[in-house]
C-alpha positions as CSV (number, residue, x, y, z in Angstrom):
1,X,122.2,134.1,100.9
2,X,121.2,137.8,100.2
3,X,122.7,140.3,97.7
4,X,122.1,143.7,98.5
5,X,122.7,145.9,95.5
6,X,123.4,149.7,95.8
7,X,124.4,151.8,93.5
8,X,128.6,150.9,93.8
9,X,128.6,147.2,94.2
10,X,126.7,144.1,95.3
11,X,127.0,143.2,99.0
12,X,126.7,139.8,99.7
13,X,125.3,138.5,103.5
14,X,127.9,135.4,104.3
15,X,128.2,137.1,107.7
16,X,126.0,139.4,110.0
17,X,127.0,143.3,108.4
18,X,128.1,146.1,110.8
19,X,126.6,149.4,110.0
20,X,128.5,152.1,112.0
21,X,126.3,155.2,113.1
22,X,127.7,158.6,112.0
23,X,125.2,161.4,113.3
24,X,126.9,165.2,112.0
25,X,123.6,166.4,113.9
26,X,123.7,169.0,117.0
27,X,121.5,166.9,118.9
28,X,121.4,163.5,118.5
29,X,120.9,161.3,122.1
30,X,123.8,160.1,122.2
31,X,126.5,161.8,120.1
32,X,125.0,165.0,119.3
33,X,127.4,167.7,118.5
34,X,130.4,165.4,118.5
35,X,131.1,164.7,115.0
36,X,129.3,167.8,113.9
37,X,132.5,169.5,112.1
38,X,134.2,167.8,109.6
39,X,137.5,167.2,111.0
40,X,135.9,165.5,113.5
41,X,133.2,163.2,111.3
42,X,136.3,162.5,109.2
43,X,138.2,161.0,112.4
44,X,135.5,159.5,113.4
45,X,134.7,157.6,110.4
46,X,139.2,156.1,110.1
47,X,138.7,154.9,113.8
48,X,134.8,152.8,112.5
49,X,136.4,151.6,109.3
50,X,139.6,150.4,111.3
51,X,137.1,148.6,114.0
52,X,135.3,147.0,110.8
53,X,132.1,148.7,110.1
54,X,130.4,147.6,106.5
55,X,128.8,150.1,106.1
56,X,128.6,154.3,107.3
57,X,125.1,155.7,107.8
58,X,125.8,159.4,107.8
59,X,122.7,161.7,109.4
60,X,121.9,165.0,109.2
61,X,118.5,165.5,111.2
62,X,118.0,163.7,114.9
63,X,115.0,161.7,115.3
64,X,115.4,161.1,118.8
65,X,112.2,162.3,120.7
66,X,111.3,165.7,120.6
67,X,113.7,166.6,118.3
68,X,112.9,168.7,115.6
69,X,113.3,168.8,111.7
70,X,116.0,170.1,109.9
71,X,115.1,171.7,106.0
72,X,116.9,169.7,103.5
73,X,119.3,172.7,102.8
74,X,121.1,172.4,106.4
75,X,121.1,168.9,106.1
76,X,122.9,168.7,102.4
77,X,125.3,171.2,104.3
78,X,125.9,168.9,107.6
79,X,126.2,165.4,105.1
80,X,127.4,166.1,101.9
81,X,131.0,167.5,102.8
82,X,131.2,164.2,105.0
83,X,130.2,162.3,102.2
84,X,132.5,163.7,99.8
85,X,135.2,163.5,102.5
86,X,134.8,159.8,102.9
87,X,134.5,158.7,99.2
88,X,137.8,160.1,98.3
89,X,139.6,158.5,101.2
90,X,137.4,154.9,101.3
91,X,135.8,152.5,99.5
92,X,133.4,151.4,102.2
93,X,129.3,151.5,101.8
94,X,128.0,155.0,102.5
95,X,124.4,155.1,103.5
96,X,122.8,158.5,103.7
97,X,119.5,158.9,106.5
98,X,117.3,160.6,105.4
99,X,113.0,160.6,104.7
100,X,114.1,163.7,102.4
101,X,114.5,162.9,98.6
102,X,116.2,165.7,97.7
103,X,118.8,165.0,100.8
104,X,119.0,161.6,99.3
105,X,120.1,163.0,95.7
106,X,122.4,165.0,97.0
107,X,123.4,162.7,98.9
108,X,124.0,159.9,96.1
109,X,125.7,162.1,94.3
110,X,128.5,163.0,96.4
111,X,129.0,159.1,96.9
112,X,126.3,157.4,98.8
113,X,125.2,154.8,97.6
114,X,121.9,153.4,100.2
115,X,119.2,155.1,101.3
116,X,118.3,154.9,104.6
117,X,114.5,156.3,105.1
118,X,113.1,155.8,108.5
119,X,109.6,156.5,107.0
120,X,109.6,153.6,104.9
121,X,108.4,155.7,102.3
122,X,105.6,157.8,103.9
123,X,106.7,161.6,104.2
124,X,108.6,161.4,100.6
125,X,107.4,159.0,98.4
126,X,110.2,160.5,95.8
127,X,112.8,158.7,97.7
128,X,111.9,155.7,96.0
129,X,112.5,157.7,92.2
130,X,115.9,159.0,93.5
131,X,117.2,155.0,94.5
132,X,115.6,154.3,91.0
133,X,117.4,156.8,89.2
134,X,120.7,156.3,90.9
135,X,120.1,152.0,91.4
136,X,120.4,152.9,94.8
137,X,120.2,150.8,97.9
138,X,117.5,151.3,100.2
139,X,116.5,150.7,103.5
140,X,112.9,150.6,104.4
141,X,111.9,151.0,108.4
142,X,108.8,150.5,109.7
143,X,107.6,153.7,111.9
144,X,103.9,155.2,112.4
145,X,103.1,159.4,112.5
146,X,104.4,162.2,111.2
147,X,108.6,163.1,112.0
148,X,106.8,164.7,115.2
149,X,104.3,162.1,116.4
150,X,106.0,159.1,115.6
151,X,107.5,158.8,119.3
152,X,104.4,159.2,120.8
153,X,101.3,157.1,118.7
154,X,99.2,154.6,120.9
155,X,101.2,151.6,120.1
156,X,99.9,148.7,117.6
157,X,97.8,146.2,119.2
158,X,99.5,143.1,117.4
159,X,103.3,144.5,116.5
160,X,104.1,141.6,114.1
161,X,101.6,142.2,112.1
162,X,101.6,146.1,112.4
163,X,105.1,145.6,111.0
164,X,104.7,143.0,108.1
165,X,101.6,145.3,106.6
166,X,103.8,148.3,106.9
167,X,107.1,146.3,105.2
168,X,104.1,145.6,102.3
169,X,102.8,148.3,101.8
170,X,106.4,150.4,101.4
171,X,107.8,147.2,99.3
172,X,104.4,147.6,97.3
173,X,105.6,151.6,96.8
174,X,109.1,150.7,95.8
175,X,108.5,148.5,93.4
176,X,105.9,150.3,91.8
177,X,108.0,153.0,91.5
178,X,110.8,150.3,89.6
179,X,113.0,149.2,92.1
180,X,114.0,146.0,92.2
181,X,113.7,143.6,95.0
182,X,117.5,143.2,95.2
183,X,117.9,147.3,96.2
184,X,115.6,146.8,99.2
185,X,116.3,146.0,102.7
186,X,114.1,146.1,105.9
187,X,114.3,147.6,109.3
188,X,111.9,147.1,111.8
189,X,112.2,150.3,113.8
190,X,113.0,149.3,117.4
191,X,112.1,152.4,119.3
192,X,109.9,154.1,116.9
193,X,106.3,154.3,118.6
194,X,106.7,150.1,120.4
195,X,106.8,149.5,124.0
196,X,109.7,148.1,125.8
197,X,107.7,144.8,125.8
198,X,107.1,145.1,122.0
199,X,111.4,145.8,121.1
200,X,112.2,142.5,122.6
201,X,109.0,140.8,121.1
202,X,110.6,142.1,117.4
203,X,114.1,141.2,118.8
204,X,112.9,138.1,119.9
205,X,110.9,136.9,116.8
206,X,112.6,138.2,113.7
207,X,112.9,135.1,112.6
208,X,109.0,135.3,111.7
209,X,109.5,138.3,109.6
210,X,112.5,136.5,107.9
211,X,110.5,133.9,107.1
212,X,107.7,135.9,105.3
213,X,109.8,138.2,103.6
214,X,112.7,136.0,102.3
215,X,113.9,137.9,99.8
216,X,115.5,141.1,102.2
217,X,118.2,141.6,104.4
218,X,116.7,142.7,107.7
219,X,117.7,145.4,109.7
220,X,118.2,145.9,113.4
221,X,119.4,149.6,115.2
222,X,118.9,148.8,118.5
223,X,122.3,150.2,120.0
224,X,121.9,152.7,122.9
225,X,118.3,153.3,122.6
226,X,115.9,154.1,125.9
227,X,114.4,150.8,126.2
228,X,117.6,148.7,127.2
229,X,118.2,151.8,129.5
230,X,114.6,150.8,131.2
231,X,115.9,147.1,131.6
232,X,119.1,148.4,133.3
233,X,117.5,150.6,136.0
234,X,118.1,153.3,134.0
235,X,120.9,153.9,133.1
236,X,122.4,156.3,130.7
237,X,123.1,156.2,126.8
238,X,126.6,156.0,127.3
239,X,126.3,153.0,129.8
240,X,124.4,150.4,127.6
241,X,126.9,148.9,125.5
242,X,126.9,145.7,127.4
243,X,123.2,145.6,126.8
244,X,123.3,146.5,123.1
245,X,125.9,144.0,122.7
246,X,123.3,141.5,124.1
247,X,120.7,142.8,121.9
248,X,122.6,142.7,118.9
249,X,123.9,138.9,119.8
250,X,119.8,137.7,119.9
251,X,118.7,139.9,117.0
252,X,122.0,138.2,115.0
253,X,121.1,134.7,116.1
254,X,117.1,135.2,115.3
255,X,117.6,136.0,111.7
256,X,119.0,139.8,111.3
257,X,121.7,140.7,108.4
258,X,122.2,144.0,109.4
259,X,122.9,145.5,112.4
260,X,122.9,149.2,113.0
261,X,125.7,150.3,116.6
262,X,127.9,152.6,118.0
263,X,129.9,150.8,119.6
264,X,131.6,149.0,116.3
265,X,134.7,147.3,117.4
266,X,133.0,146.0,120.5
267,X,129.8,144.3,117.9
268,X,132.3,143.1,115.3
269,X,133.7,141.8,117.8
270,X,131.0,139.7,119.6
271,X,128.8,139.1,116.3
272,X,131.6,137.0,115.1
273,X,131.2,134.9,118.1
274,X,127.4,134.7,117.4
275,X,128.1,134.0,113.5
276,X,130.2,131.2,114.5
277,X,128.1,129.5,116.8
278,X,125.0,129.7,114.6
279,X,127.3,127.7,111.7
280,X,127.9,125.0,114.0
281,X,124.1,124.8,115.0
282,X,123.6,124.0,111.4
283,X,126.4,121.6,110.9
């Protein structure tokens, strides 16, 4: 069993973990503008902790495609009241994302206590010095490109292997820079410069990357994104739960600890079902 340790407490994997998506962005795809105040982000984040999210990733800066990036002062001023907000009222994992270290400090300080750096460590290797400092959990995804490109690169010829070189080479950075293996987790970046064909190959075979890297939770943030909308005849963001439920269920079965939704109440609910099932497969 994993134990993920952050800078508040160790969390320990007996169960497939719930991380609830809290964007206090303008333009996010799917809930842009929405929790963008902080009465709003603060009733938000009551109703995911009462559906039984594990975790909060707060965001400040949309990485949807096309969007643009935010300087680190507007986005300390989008998450840090949230932050701040939430740690006085609850006890639950805070996760701040963010490929900006001095977001992440700021961050940590007003009570985060991952990191959550869709770069895995390419636009600021500092990130790594800030979960250090602060014994910080951190999430490392795999993505190619700069924050502008990273939609758009030719995709990888062999994605399993794109992936595992990237997950060593940003392990490699973090530990060089004194973290310890027991801070780190891995996400493997459905939706971040992969075909529709390559998602469900990652989905699909997880297991793989569980198997070579043993010692990490793995992360999977699948929930709403364009590619299940492709499978569904197109259909909008706010239509795909049932798919990203049936994402999540494979992704849970295949080997992921973590999965990153919207829709929380609805995933607790089904990845229970999934958790179960995969304990009697092993009885």
């Amino acid at each position: 069993m994993h134990i993920w340790k952050t800078s508040q407490r160790e969390i320990r994997f007996d169960r497939t973990l719930v991380m609830a998506i809290l964007n206090v962005t303008p333009d996010s795809f799917t809930d842009g503008g929405r929790y963008s105040d902080l009465s709003s982000a603060f009733r938000r984040v009551e109703a995911l902790v009462d559906d039984g999210a594990d975790i909060i990733d707060i965001g400040g800066e949309s990485t949807r495609p096309g969007s643009e990036r935010v300087n680190a002062e507007n986005e300390i001023e989008r998450v840090v009241p949230v932050i701040t907000a939430i740690r006085e009222r609850f006890d639950v994992p805070i996760s701040i994302d963010t490929s900006k270290s001095a977001v992440a400090e700021a961050a940590i300080i007003a009570g985060a206590e991952i990191i959550n750096d869709i770069s895995g460590l390419r636009y600021d290797e500092q990130i790594a010095g800030v979960a250090v400092n602060h014994n910080a959990g951190l999430v490392l995804m795999h993505s190619r490109g700069s924050f502008e490109t990273m939609h758009t690169q030719e995709p990888a010829a062999d994605i399993l292997t794109e992936v595992a070189a990237d997950f060593r080479r940003s392990i490699g950075i973090a530990q060089h820079r004194g973290l310890s293996p027991e801070q780190i987790a891995l996400d493997v970046g459905i939706g971040f410069g992969k075909t529709l064909v390559q998602n469900l190959e990652l989905i699909a075979k997880i297991g793989k990357l569980a198997e070579e890297f043993p010692s990490f939770p793995l992360l999977v943030g699948a929930s709403r994104k364009s590619f299940i909308g492709k499978i569904l005849d197109g259909i909008p963001p706010d239509e795909r739960l049932s798919g990203s439920l049936a994402i999540a269920s494979i992704a849970a079965w295949n080997g992921a600890d973590i999965l990153r939704v919207h829709d929380v109440k609805e995933t607790v609910e089904c990845i229970k079902i999934v958790d179960a099932a995969r304990m009697s497969a092993r009885m």
